[in-house]
DSSP file (Angstrom, degrees, kcal/mol; ACC not computed):
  #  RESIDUE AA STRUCTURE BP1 BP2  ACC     N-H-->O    O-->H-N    N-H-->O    O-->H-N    TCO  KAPPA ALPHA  PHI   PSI    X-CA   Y-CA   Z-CA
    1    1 A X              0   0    0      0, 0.0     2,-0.4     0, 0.0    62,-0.2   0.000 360.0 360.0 360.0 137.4    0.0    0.0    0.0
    2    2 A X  E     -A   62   0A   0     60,-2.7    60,-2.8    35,-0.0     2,-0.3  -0.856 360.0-166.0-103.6 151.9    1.0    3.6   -0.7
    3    3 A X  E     -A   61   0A   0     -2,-0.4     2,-0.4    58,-0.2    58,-0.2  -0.850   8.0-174.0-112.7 152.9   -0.1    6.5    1.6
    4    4 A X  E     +A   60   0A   0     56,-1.8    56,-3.2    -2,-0.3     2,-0.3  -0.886  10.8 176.3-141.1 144.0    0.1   10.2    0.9
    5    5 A X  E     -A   59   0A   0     -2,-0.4     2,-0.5    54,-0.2    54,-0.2  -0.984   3.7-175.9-133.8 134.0   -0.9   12.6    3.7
    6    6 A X  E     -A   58   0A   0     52,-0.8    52,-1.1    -2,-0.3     2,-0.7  -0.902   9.9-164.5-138.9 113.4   -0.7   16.5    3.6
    7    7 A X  E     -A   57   0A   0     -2,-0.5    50,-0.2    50,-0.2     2,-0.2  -0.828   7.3-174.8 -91.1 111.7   -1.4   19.0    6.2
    8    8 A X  E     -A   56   0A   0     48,-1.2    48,-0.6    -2,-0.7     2,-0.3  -0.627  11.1-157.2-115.6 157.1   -1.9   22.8    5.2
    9    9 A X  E     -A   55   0A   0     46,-0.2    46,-0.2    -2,-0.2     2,-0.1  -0.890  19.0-175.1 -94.4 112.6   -2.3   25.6    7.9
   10   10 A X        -     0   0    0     44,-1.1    44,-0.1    -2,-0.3     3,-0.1  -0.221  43.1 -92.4 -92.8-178.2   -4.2   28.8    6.4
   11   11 A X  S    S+     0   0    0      1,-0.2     2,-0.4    -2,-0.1     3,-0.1   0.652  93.1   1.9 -81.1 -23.9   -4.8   31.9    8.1
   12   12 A X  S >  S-     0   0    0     42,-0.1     3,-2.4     1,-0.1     4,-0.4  -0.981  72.7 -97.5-172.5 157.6   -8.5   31.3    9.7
   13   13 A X  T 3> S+     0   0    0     -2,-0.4     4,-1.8     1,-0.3    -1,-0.1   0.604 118.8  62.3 -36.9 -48.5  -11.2   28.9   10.1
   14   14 A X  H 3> S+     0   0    0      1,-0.3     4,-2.2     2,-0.2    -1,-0.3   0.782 109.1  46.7 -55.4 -34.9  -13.3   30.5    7.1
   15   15 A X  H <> S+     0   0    0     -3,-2.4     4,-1.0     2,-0.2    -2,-0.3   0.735 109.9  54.1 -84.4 -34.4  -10.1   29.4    4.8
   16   16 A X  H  > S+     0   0    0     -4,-0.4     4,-1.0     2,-0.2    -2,-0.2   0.674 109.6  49.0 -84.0 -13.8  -10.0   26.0    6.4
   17   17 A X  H  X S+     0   0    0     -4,-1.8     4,-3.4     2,-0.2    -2,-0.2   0.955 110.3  44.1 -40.7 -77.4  -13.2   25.6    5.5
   18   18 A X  H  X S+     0   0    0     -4,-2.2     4,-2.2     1,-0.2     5,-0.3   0.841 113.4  54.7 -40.7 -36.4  -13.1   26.6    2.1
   19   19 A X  H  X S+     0   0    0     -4,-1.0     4,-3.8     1,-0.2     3,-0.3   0.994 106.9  46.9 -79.8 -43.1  -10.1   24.6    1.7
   20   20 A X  H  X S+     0   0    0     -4,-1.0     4,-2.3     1,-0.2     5,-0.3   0.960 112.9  53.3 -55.3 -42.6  -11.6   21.2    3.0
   21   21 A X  H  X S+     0   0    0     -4,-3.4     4,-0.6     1,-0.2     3,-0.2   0.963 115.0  41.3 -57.3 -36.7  -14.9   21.8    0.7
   22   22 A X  H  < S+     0   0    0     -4,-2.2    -2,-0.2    -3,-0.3     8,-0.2   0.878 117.5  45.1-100.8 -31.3  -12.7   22.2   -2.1
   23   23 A X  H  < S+     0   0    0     -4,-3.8    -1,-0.2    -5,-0.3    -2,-0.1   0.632 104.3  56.9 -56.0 -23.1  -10.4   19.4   -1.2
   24   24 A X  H  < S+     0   0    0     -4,-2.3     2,-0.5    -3,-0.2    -1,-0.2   0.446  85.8 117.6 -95.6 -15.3  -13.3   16.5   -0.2
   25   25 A X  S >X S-     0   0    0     -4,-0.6     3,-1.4    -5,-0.3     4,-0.6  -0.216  76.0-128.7 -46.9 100.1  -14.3   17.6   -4.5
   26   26 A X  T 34 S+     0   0    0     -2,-0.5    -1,-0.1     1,-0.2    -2,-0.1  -0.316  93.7  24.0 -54.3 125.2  -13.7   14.1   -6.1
   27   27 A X  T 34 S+     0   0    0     -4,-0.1    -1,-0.2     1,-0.1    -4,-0.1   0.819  81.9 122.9  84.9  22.4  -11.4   15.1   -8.9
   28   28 A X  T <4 S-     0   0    0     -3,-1.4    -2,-0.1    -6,-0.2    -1,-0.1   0.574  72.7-127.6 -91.5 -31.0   -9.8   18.4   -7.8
   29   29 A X     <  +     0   0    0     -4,-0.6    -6,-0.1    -6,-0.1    -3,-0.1   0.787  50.0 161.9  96.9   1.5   -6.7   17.2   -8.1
   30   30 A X        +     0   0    0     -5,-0.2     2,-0.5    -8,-0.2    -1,-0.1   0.576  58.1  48.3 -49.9 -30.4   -5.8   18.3   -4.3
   31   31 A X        -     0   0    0     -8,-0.1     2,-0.6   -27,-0.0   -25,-0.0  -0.989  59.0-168.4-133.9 114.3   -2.5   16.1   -3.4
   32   32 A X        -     0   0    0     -2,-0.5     2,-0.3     0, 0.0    -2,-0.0  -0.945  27.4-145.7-120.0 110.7    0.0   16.3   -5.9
   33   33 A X        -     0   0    0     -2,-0.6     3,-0.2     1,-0.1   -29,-0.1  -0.724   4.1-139.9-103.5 160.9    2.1   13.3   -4.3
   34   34 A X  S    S+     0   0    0     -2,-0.3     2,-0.4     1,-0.3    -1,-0.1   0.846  76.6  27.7-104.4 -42.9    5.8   13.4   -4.5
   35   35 A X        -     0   0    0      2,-0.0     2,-0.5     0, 0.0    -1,-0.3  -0.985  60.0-173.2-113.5 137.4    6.7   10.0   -5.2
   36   36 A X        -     0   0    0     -2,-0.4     3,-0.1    -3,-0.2     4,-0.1  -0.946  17.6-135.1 -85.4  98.2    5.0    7.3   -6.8
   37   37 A X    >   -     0   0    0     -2,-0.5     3,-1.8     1,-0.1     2,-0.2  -0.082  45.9 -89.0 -45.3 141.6    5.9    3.5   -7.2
   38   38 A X  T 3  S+     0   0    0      1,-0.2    -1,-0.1     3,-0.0     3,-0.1  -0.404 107.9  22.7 -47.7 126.5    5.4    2.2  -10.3
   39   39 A X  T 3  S+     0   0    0      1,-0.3    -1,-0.2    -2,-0.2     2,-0.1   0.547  90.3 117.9 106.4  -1.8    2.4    0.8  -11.2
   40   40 A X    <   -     0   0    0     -3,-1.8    -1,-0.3    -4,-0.1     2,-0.2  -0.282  41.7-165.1-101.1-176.1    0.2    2.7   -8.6
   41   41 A X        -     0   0    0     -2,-0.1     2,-0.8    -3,-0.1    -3,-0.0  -0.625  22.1-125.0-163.3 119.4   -2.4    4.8   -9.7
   42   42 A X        +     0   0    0     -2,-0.2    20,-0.1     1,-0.1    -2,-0.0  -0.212  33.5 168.7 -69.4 131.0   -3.9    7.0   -7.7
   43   43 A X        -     0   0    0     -2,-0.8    -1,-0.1    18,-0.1    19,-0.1   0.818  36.9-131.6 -91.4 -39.2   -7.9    6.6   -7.7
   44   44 A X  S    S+     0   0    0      2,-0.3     3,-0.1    17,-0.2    -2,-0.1   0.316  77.7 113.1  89.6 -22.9   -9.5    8.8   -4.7
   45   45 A X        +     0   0    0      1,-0.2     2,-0.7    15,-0.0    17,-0.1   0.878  69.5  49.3 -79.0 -21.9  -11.5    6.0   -3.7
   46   46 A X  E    S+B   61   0A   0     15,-0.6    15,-2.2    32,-0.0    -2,-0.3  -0.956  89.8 154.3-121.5 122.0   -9.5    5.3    0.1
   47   47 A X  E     +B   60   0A   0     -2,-0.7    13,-0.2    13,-0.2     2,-0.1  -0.884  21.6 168.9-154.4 134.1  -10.0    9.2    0.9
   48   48 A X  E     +B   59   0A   0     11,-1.6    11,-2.8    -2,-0.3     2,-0.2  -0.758   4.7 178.8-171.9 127.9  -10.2   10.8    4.2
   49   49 A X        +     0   0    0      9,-0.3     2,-0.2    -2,-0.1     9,-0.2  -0.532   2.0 175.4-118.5 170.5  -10.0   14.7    5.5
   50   50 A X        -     0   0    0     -2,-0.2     7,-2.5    33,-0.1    33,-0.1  -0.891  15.2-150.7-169.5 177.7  -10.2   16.4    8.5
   51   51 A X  E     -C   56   0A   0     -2,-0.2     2,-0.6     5,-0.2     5,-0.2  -0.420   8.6-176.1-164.7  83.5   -9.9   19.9    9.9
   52   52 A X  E >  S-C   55   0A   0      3,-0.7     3,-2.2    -2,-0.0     2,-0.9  -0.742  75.2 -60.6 -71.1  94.2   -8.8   21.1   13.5
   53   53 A X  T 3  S-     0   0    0     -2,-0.6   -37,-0.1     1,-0.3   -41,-0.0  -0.611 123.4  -6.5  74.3-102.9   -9.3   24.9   13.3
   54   54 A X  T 3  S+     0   0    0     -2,-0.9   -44,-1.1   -44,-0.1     2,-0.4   0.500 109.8 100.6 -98.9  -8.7   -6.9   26.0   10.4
   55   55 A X  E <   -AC   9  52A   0     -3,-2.2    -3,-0.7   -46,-0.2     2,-0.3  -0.599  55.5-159.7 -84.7 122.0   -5.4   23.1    9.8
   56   56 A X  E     -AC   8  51A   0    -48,-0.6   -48,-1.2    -2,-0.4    -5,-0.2  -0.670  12.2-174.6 -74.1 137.8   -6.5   20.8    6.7
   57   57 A X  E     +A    7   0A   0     -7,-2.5     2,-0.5    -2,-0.3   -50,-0.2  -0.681   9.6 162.6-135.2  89.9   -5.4   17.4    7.0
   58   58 A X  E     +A    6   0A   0    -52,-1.1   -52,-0.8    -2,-0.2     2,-0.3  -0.911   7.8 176.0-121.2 142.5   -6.0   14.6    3.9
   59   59 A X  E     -AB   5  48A   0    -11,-2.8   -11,-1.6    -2,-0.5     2,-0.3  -0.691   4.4-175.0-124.4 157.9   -4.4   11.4    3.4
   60   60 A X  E     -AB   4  47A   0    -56,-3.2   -56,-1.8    -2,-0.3     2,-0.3  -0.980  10.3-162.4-153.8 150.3   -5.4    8.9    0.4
   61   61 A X  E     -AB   3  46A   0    -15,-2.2   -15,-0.6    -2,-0.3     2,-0.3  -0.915   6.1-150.8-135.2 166.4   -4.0    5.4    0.1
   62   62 A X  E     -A    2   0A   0    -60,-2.8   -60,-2.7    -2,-0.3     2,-0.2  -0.995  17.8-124.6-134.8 134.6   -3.8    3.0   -2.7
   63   63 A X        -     0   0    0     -2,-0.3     8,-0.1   -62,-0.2   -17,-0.0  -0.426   3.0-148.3 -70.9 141.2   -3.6   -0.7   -2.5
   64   64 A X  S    S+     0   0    0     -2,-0.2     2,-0.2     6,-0.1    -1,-0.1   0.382  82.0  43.1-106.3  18.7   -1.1   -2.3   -4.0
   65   65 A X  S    S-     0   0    0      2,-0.1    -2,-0.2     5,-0.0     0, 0.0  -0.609  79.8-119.5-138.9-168.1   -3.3   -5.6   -4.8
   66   66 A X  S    S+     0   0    0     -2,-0.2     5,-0.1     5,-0.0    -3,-0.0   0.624  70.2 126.6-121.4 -27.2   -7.0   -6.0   -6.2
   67   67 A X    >>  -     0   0    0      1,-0.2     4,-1.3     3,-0.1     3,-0.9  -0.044  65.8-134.1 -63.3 134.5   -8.3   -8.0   -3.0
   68   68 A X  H 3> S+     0   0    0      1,-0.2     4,-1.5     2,-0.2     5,-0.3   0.783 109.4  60.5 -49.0 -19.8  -11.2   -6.6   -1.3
   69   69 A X  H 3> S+     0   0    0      1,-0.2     4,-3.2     2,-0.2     5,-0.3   0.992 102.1  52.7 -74.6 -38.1   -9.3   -7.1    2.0
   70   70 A X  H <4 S+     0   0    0     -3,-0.9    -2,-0.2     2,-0.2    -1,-0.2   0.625 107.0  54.2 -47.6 -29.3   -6.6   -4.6    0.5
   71   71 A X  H >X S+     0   0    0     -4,-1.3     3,-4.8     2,-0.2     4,-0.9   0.924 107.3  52.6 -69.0 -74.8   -9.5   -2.0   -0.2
   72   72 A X  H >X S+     0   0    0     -4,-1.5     4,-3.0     1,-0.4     3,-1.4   0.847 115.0  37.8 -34.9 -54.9  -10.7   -2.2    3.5
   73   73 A X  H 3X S+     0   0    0     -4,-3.2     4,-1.4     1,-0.4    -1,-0.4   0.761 104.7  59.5 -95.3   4.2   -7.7   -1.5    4.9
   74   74 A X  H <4 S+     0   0    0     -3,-4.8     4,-0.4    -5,-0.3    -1,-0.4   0.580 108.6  59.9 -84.6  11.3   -6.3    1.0    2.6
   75   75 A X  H XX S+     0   0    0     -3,-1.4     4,-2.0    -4,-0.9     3,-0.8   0.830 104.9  42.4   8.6 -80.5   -9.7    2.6    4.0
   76   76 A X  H 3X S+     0   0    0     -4,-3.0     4,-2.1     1,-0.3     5,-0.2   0.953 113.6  58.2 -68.7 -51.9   -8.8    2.5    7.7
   77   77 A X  H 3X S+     0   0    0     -4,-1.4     4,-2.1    -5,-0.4    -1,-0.3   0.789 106.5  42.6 -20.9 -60.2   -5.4    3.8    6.6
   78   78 A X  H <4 S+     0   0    0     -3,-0.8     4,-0.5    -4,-0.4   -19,-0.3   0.791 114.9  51.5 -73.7 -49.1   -6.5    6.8    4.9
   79   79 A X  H >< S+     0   0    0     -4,-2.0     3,-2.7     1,-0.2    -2,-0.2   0.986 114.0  43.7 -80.3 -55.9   -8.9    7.5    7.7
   80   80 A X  H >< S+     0   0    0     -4,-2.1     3,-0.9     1,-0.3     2,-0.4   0.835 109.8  55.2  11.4 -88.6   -6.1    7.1   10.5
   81   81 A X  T 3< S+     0   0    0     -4,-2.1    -1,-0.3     1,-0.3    -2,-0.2   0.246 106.9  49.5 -79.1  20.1   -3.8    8.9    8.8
   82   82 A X  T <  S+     0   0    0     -3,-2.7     2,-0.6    -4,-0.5    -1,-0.3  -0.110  82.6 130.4-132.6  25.5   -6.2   12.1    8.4
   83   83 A X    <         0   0    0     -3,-0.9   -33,-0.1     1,-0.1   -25,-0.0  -0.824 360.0 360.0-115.8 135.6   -7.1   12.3   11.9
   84   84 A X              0   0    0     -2,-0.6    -1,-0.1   -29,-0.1    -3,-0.1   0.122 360.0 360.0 -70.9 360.0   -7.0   15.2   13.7
């Protein structure tokens, strides 16, 4: 499994707002991850945000197999790794 996680701090709440609506948009493009393995591709499907004040927090993982068990827990991952 790959993980990518990013945390932003903005100036105020109204901004961390904004930034989590625009970030929880399927297909925004939000997390430009810095390295890739080969062969991954990222999907959006194990996605998870959060938001403590100003701080944005979202992680997405990708499975590195097709097995349903591999979904679930790049699931729990993602949500872990985006918690506040």
């Amino acid at each position: 499994m790959v993980v990518a996680v990013a945390a932003v701090e903005v100036p105020g709440t109204a901004d961390a707002m904004g930034l989590k609506r625009l970030v929880d948009t399927y297909g925004t493009g939000n997390v430009r991850e810095l390295r890739t393995p080969r062969g991954v591709r990222w999907t959006g499907r194990h996605y998870t945000s959060g938001r403590d004040d100003v701080t944005v927090v979202n992680a997405q993982a990708e499975p590195i197999g097709a097995s349903a068990v591999a979904a679930r827990l790049a699931d729990a991952v993602a949500r872990d790794a985006a918690r506040s």
